[in-house]
C-alpha positions as CSV (number, residue, x, y, z in Angstrom):
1,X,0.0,0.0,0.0
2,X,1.8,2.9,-0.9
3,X,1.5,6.4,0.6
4,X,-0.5,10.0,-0.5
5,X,-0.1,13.4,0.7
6,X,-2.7,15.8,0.5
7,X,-1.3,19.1,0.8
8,X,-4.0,22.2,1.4
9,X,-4.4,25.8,2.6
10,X,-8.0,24.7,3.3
11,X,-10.1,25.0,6.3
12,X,-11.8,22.2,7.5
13,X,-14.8,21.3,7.5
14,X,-16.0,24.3,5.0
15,X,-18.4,25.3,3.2
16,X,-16.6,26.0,0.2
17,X,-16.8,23.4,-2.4
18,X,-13.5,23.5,-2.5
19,X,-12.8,22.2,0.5
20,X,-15.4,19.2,0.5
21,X,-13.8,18.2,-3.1
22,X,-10.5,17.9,-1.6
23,X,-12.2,15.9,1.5
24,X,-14.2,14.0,-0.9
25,X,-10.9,12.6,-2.8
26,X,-9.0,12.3,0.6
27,X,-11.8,9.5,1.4
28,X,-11.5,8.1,-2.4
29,X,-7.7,7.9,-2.8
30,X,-7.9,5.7,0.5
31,X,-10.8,3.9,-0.8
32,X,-8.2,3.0,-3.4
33,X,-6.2,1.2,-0.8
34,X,-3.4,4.2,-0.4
35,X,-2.7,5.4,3.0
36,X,-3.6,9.0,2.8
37,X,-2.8,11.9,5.1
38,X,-4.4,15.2,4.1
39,X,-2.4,18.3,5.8
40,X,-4.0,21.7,6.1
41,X,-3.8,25.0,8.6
42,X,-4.7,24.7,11.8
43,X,-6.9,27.4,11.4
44,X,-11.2,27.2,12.6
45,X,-14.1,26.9,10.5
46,X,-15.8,29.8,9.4
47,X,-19.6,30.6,9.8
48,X,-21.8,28.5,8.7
49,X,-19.9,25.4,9.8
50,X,-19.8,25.5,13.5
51,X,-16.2,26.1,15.0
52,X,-16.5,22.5,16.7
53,X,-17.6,20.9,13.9
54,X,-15.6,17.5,13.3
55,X,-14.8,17.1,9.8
56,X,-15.5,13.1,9.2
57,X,-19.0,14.5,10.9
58,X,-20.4,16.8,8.7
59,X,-19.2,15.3,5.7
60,X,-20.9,12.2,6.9
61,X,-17.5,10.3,6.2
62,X,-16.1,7.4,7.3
63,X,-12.4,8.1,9.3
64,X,-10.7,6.2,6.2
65,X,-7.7,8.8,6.0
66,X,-5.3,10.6,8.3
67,X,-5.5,14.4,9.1
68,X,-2.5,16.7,9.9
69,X,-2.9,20.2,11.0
70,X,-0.3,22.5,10.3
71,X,0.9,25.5,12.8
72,X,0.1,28.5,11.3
73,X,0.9,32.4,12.4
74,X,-2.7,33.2,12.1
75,X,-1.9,35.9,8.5
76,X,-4.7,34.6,6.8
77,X,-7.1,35.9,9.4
78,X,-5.8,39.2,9.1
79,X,-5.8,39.7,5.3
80,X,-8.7,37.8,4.5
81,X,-9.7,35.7,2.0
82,X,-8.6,37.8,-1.1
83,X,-5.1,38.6,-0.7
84,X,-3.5,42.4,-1.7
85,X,-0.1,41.7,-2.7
86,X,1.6,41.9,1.1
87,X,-0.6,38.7,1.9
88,X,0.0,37.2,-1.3
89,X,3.2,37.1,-0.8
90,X,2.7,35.8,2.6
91,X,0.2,33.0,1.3
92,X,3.0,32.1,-1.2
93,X,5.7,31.3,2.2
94,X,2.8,30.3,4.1
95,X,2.3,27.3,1.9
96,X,5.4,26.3,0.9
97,X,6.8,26.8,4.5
98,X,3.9,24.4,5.9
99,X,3.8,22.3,2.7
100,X,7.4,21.4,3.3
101,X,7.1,20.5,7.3
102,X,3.9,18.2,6.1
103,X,6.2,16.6,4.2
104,X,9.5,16.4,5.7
105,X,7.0,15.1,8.8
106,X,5.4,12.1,6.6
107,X,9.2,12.0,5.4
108,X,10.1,10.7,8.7
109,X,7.4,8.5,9.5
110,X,8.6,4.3,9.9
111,X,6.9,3.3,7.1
112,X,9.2,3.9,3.8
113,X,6.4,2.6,1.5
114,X,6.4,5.0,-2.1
115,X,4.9,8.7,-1.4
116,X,2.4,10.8,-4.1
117,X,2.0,13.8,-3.1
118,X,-0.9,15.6,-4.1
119,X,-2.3,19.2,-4.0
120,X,-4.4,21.7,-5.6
121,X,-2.3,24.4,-4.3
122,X,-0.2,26.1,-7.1
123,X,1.5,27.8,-4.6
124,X,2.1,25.4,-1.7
125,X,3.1,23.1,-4.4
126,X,5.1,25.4,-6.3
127,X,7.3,25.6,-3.3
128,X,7.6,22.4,-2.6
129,X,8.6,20.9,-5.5
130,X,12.1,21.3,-4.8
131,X,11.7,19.2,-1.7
132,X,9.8,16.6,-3.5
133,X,11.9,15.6,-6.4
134,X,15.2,15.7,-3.8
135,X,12.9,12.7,-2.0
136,X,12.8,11.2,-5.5
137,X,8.6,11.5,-4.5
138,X,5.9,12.3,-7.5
139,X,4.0,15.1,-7.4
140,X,0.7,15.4,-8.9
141,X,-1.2,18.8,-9.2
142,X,-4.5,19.3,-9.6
143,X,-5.4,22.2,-11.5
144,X,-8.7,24.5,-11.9
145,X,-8.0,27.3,-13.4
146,X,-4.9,29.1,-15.2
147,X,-2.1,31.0,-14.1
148,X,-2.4,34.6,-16.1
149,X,0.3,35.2,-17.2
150,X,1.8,31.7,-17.7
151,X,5.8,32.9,-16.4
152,X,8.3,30.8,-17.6
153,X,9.0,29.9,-14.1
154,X,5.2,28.6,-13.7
155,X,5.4,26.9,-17.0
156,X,8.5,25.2,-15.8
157,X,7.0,24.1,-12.9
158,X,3.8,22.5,-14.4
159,X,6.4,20.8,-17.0
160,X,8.7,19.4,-13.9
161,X,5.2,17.9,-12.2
162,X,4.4,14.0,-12.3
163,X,1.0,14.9,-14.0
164,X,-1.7,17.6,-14.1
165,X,-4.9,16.9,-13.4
166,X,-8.0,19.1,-14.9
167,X,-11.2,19.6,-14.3
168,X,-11.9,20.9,-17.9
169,X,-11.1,19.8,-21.7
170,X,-10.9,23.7,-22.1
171,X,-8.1,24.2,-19.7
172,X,-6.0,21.0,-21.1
173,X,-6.6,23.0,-24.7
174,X,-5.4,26.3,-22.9
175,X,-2.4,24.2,-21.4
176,X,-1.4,22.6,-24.6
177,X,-1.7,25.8,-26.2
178,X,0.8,27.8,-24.0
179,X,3.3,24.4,-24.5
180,X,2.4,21.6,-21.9
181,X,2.9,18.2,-23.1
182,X,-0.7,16.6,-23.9
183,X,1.1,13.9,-22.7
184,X,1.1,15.0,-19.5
185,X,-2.4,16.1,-18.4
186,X,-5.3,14.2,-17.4
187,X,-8.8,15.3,-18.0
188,X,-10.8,14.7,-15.1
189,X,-14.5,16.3,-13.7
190,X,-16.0,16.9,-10.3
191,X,-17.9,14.2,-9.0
192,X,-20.2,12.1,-6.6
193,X,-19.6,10.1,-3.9
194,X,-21.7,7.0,-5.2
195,X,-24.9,6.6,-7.1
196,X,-28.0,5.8,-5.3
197,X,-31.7,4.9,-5.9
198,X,-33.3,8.4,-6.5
199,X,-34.9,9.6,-2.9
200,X,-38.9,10.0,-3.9
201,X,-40.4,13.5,-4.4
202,X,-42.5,13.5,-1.7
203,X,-40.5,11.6,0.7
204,X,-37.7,14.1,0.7
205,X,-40.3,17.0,1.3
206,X,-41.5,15.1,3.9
207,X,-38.3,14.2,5.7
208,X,-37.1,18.6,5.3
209,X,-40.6,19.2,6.4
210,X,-41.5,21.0,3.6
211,X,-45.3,22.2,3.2
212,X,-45.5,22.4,-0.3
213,X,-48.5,21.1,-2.5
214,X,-47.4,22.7,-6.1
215,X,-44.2,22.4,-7.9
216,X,-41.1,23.2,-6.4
217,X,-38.2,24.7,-8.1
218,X,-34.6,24.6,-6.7
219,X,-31.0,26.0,-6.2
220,X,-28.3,24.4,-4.3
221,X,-24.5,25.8,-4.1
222,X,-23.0,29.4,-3.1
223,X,-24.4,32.6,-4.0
224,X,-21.5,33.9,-5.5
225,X,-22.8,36.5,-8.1
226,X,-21.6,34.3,-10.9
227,X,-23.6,31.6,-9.8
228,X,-27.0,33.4,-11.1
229,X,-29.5,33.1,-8.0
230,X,-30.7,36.9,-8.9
231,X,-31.7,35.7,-12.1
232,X,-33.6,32.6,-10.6
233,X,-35.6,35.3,-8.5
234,X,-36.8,37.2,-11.2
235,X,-37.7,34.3,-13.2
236,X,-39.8,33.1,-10.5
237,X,-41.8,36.7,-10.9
238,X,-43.5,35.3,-13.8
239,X,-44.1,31.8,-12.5
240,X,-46.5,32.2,-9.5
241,X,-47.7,28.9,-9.4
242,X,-44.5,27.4,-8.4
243,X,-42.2,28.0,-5.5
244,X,-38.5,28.8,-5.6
245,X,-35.8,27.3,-2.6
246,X,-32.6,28.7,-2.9
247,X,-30.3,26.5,-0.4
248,X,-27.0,28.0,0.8
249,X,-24.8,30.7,0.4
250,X,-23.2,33.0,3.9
251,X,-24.7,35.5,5.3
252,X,-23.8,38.3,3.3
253,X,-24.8,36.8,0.1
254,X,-27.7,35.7,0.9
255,X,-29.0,39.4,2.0
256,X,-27.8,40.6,-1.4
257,X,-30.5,37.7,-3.5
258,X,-32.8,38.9,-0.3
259,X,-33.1,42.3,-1.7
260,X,-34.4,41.1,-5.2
261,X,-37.0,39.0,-4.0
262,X,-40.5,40.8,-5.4
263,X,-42.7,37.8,-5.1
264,X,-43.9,35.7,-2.4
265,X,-42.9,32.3,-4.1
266,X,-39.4,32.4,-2.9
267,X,-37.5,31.0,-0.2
268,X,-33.8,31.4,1.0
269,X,-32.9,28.8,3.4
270,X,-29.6,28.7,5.0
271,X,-26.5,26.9,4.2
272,X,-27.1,23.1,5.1
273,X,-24.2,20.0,4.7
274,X,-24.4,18.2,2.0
275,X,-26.3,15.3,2.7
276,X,-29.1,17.5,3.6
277,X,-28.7,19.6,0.1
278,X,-29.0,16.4,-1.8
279,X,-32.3,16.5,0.3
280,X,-33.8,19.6,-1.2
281,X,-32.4,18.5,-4.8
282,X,-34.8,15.3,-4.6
283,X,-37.7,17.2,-3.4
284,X,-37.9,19.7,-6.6
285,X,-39.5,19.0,-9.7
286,X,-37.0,21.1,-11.5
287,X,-33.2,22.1,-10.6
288,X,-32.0,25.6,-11.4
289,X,-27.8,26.1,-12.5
290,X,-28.1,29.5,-14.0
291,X,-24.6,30.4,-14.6
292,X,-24.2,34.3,-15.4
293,X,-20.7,34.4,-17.4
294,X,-18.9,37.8,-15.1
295,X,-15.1,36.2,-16.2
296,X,-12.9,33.1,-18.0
297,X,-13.8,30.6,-15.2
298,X,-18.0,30.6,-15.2
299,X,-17.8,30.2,-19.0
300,X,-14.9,28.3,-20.2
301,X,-13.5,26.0,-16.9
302,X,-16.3,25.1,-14.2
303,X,-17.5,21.5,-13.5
304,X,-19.5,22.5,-11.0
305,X,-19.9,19.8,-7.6
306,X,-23.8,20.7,-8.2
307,X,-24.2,19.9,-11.4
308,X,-23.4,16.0,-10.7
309,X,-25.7,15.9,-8.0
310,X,-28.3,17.5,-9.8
311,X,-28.1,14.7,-12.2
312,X,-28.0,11.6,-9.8
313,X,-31.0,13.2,-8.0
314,X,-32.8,11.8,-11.5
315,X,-34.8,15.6,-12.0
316,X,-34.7,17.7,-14.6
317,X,-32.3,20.5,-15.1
318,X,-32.5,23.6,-16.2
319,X,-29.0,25.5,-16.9
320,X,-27.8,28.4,-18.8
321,X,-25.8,27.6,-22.3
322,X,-22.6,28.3,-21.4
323,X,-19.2,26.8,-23.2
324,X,-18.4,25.2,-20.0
325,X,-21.9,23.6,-19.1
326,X,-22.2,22.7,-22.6
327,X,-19.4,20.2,-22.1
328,X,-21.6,18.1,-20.2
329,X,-25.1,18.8,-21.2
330,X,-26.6,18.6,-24.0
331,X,-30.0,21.0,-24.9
332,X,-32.7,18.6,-25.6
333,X,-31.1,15.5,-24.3
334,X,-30.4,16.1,-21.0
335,X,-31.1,19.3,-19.9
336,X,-32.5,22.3,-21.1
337,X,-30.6,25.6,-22.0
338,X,-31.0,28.8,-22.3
339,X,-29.2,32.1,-22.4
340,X,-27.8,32.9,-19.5
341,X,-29.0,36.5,-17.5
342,X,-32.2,36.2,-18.9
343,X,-34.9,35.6,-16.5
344,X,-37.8,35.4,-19.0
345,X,-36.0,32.5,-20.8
346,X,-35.5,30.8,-17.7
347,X,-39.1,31.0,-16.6
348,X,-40.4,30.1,-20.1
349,X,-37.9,26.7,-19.6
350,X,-39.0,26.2,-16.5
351,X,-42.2,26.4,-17.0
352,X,-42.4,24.0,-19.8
353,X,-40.7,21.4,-17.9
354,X,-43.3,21.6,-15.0
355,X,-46.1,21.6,-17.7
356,X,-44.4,17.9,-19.1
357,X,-44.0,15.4,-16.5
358,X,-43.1,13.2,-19.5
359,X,-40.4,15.5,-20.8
360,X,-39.2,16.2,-17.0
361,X,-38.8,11.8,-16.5
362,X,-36.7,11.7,-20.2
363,X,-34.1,14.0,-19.5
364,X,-33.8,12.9,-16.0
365,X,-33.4,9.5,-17.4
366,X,-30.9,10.5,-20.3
367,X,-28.7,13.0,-17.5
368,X,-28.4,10.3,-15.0
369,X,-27.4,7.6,-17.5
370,X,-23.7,6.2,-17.0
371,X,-23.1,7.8,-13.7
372,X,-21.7,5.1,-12.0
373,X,-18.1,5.7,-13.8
374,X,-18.2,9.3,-12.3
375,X,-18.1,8.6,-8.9
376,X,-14.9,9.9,-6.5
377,X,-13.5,6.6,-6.2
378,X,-13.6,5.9,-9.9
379,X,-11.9,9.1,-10.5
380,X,-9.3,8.3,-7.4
381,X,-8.6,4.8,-9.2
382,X,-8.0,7.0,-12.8
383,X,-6.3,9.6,-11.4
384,X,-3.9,6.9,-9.8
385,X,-3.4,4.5,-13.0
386,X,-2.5,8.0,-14.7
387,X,-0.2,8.6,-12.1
388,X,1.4,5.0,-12.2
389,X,2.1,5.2,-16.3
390,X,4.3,8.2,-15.6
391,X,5.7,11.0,-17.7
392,X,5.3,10.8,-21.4
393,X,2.5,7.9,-21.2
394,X,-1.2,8.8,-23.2
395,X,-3.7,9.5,-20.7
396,X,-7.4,8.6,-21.5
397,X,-9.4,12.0,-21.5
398,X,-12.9,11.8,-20.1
């Protein structure tokens, strides 16, 4: 059984999708019979996870892998979450600094079985790299977006990793295009921890306590203004025979959607873990992913954790036709899009799904087919075959 180490600058347990993707492989990777340590700040959660919330807990996750908390200075809590270029700088020694002491830690440890090392953190990892090929170690990096500018130094760096890992067919183009080796990137999307028999409509109302009669329309996920729930809220103006939830988001962005609430058929409800989330998804009729394009990432590199729940909850989605979400739905077949910031589209969509029960079962049918390959463990075992063939081997793109 050989050895993985997670590297993060994570909190834990989050909110952040993030943060339960990187939990959610942690648990797959040891699934796949590696011993797996996954080392992040000792830092506490953030409202709305509790401060004493155990991770393992709210993830509803069994204790399959090892967690190592690394001593931190505290930095991040005074610059925040979006770094000026003091704390950027710091975030850069931060991560390395604590990325090397995971590892020289691990590095010590009796067991001398092989080491992967595994991160999402450009800059963590781009620090540590040094320190990993001196252990003769491979690194693999998981990447979701793209450094801009690509800086000969970071170019170097992606070409000196073990593999790259995307989430996107649009960022491995991007990659190739700016000179990275085909070769040496693996194609891989978000998610879900296993596919299960679809929860009933009205027995996931009943178990939330929900007191609705009529259709139900929902949104899951953050409230980021990217993610579209404005847009939801106006749509649902023109539908008043169906009700709107719109689960999760903090505190702050939840007041913002608050204020452009005009009608009486929508409902915010507070972020809720995941299990519960998946919950609300079964008890719609239709689920909501309206996508506004404000930047490079929304349009061109998302696989959101969301969208592959929507689809195992076996209901009918409704997403805006974006480059990105094109890549994994299809209009007609298994969803239906339309353009995205345009509430009257949405409605008319949404509408017309609630109106076809027929045409609601098919492309819940069609959207759910083959789901049992994209599960966390199968993309643990891929990610870990790609690993094994090594530099200059042909990965498999999904």
């Amino acid at each position: 059984m050989s050895r993985l180490l997670y590297l993060s600058s994570s909190r834990f347990p989050s909110a952040r999708a993030h943060a339960r993707q990187i939990v959610e492989m942690c648990a797959a990777f040891a699934e796949q019979g590696r011993r797996v340590t996954l080392a992040y700040p000792d830092l506490p959660a953030r409202p709305p996870v509790p401060r004493s919330a155990d991770l393992f807990d709210y993830c509803r996750l069994p204790r399959r892998f090892r967690t190592l908390r690394l001593p931190c200075a505290g930095l991040p809590e005074i610059f925040g979450p979006e770094p000026d270029f003091v704390s950027r700088w710091w975030r850069l020694l931060a991560h390395g600094t604590a990325g090397a002491w995971a590892l020289a830690r691990v590095l010590r440890e009796p067991r001398r079985e092989p080491l992967v090392v595994y991160s999402r953190e450009k800059y963590g990892a781009f620090l540590t790299q040094r320190l990993v090929r001196r252990s003769n170690l491979r690194l693999l990096l998981e990447i979701h977006d793209l450094w801009r500018p690509l800086t000969p130094a970071n170019r170097s760096f992606l070409e000196r990793a073990h593999g790259l890992v995307v989430i996107h067919p649009a960022l491995r183009d991007d990659l190739v295009a700016e000179g990275i080796s085909p070769d040496s990137i693996l194609v891989e999307p978000d998610a879900i921890r296993r596919v299960q028999k679809p929860v009933p409509r009205e027995a996931a109302r009943k178990a939330l306590g929900l007191e609705i009669d009529g259709s139900l329309v929902a949104y899951t996920g953050h409230l980021y203004p990217d993610k579209g729930a404005e847009v939801l809220v106006r749509a649902m103006a023109e539908i008043p025979e169906a009700t709107a939830l719109i689960v999760g988001g903090v505190e702050a962005d939840r007041e913002r959607v608050q204020a452009e609430i005009r009608s009486e058929n929508v409902r915010l409800i507070d972020h809720v873990p995941p299990a519960r989330a998946a919950l609300y998804q079964a008890a719609a009729d239709v689920l909501v992913l309206p996508t506004v394009p404000l930047g490079d990432n929304p349009t061109r590199y998302t696989s959101p954790l969301k969208l592959a729940e929507y689809r195992a909850a076996n209901r009918p989605v409704v997403a805006s036709d974006v480059p990105s979400l094109r890549e994994w739905l299809v209009d007609g077949e298994t969803a239906r899009l339309v353009p995205a910031a345009d509430p009257a589209a949405l409605a008319s969509a949404i509408r017309g799904l609630l109106a076809d029960p027929g045409e609601c079962a098919r492309l819940a049918r069609n959207a759910r087919a083959g789901m049992e390959d994209e599960t966390w463990s199968a993309r643990a075992r891929r990610i870990l075959e790609f690993a094994a063939r090594g530099p200059g081997a042909s990965p498999t793109a999904r």
